[in-house]
C-alpha positions in Angstrom: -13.0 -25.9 21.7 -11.5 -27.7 18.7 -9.5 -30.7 20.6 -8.2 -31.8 17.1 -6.6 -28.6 16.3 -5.1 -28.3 20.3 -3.7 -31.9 20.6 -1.6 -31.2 16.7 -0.5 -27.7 18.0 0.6 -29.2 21.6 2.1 -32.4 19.9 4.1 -30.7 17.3 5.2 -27.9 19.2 6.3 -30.8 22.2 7.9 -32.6 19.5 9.8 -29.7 18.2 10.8 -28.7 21.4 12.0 -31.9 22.6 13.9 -32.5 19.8 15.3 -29.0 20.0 16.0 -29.3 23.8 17.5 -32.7 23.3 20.2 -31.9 20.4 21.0 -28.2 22.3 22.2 -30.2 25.7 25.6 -30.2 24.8 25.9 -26.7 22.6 24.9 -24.1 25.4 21.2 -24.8 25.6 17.7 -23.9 23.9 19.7 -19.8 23.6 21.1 -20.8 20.1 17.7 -21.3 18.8 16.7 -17.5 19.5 17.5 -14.7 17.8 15.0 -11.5 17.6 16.7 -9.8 14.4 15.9 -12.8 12.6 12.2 -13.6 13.8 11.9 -10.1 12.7 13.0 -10.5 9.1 10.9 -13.4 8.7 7.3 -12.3 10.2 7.8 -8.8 9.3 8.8 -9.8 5.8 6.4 -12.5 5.1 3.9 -9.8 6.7 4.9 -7.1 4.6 4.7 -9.0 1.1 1.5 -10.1 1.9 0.4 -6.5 2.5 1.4 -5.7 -1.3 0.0 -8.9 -3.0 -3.3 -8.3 -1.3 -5.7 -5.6 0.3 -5.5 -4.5 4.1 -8.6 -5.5 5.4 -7.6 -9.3 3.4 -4.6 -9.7 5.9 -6.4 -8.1 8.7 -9.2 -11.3 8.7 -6.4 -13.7 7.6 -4.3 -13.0 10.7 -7.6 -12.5 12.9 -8.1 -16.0 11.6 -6.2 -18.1 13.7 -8.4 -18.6 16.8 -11.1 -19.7 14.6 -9.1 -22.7 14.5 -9.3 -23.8 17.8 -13.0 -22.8 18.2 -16.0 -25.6 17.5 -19.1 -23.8 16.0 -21.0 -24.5 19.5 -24.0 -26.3 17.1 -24.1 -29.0 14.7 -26.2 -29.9 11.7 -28.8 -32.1 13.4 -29.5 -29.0 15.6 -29.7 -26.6 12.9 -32.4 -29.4 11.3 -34.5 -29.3 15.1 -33.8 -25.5 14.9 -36.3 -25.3 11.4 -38.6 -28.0 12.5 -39.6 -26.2 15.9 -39.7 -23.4 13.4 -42.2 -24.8 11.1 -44.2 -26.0 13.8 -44.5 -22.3 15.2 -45.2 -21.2 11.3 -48.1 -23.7 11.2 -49.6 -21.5 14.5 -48.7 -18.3 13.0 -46.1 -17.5 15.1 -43.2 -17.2 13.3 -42.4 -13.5 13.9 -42.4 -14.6 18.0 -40.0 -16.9 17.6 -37.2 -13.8 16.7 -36.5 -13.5 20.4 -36.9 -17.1 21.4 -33.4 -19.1 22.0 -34.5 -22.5 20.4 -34.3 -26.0 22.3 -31.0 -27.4 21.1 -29.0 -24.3 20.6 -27.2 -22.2 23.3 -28.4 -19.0 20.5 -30.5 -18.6 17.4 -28.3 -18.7 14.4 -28.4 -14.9 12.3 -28.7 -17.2 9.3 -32.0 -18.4 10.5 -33.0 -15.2 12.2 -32.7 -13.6 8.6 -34.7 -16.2 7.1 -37.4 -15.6 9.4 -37.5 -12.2 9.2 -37.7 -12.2 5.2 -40.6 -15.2 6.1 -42.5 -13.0 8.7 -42.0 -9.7 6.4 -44.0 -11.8 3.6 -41.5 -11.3 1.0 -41.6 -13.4 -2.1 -40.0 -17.1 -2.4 -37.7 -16.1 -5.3 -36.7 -13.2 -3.3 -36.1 -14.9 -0.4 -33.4 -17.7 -2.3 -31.9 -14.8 -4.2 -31.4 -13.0 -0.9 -29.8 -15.9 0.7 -27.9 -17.3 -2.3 -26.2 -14.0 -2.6 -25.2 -13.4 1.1 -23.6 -16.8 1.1 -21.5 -15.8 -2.1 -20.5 -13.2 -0.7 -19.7 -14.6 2.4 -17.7 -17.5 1.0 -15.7 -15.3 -1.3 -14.2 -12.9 1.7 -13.5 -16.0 3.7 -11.7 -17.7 1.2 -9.8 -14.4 0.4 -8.2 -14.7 4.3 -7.8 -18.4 4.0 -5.4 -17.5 0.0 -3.6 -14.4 2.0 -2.7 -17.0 5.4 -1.2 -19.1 3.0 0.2 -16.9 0.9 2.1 -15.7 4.1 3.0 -19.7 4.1 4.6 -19.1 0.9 6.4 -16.0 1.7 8.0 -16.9 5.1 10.5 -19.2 4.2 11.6 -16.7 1.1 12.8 -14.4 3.9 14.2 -17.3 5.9 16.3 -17.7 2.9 17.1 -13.7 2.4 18.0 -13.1 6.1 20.1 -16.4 5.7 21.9 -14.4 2.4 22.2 -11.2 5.3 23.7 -13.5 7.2 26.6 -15.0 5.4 27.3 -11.9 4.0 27.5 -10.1 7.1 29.9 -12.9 8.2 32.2 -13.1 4.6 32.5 -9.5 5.5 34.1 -9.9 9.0 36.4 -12.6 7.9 38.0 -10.0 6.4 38.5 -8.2 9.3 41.2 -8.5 12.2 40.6 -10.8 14.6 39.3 -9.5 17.9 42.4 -10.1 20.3 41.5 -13.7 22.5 38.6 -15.2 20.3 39.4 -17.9 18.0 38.3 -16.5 14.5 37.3 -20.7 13.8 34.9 -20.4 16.6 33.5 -16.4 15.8 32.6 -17.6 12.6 30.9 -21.2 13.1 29.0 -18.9 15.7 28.1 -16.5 13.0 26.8 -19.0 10.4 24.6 -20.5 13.3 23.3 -17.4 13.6 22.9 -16.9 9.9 20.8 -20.5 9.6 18.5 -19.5 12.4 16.1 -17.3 9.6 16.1 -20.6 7.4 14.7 -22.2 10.6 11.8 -19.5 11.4 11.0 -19.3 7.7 10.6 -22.8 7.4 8.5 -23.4 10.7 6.2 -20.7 10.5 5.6 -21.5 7.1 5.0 -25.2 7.7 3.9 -25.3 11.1 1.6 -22.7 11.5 0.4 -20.4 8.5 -0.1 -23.4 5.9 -1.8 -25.5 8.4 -4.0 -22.8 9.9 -5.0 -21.3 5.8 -6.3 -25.2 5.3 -8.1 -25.3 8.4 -9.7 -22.1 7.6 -10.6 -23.4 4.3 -12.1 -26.4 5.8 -14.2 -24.3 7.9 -15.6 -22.2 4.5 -16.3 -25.8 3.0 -18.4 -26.3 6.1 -20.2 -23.1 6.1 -21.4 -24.0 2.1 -23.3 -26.9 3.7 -24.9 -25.3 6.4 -25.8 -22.2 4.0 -27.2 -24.8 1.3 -29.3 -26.0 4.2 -30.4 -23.0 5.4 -31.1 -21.8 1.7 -33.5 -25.1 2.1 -34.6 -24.8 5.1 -36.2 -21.5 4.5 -37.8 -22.5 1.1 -39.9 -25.5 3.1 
């Protein structure tokens, strides 16, 4: 597990609801805080526009994205090196092919990266082949992963938009009632600070998932794609020794 990535979403969400907690003690608790319509305008929306400015299948992997976040790889570098020198030891005793089904030493599995390599090596295809191959898949791969990582953030940048529009509903719903009786036994002072409480709460959710979790999360999964250019670049080298 990624501890980094647990300990900031534990901390700020216990920060967040501590505050919250603390300044609600004397205003009828954590209640005013929730409101469903809004949480709806702001997801949905932020959702929605995100649907138009890019293909399905780009917000599908961006959304599928988050538990990346909190997952380690399960392998570093220095394994991935032990990985290819055990390897070139078994290609010095002609028994590359064999090592396909063999988990190696300091791995709990055999990387497909390195299990394609092998199989191009084993199938005798030629060196030129065998970088063009590689280089390709890896441009590939890094362009779709980056696409998630722009439409994630590009929710970021949507979500407090329609924090700001269901804060517009809001105050227009509630300009609208002032002009209506009031409702025999409720103080129309106390209806309408209620109401623009209400009205505010979309600001909130705009801003928080924006800030606290689709931002955050898009750089993390960039990160992650920054990563994977190293370890491609070394098995691109790897291979070619």
């Amino acid at each position: 597990m990624n501890l980094g990535a647990i300990i900031g979403l534990v901390m700020g969400l216990g920060i967040l609801l501590t505050a919250a907690f603390i300044g609600s003690a004397e205003t009828g608790g954590m209640k005013s805080l929730w409101d469903a319509i809004s949480l709806a305008i702001v997801l949905g929306g932020a959702i929605a526009a995100t649907c138009i400015a890019y293909p399905l299948k780009d917000v599908i992997a961006a959304l599928s994205g988050f538990p990346k976040v909190f997952k380690n790889q399960g392998f570093t570098m220095k394994d991935v090196v032990q990985d290819y020198v055990n390897l070139a030891e078994a290609a010095r005793k002609g028994e590359l092919a064999k090592a396909l089904d063999e988990t190696p030493e300091h791995m709990p599995f055999r990387l497909s990266s390195i299990k394609d390599g092998i199989r191009m090596i084993s199938d005798g295809l030629p060196k030129d082949d065998i970088r063009t191959i590689i280089e390709n898949k890896e441009q590939y791969r890094a362009l779709r992963d980056i696409k998630a990582a722009n439409a994630l953030a590009k929710m970021g940048e949507y979500a407090p938009s329609f924090g700001m529009i269901g804060t517009l509903f809001g105050l227009i719903f509630m300009l609208a009632g002032m002009s209506m009786p009031p409702t025999p036994g409720v103080d129309p002072i106390v209806s309408l600070i209620s109401n623009m409480a209400i009205a505010l709460i979309t600001t909130l959710y705009g801003a928080l998932f924006a800030f606290f979790f689709f931002l955050p999360f898009s750089d993390h999964l960039k990160y992650i794609n920054d990563d994977k250019k190293v370890e491609s670049a070394l098995h691109l080298e790897a291979a070619m020794l």
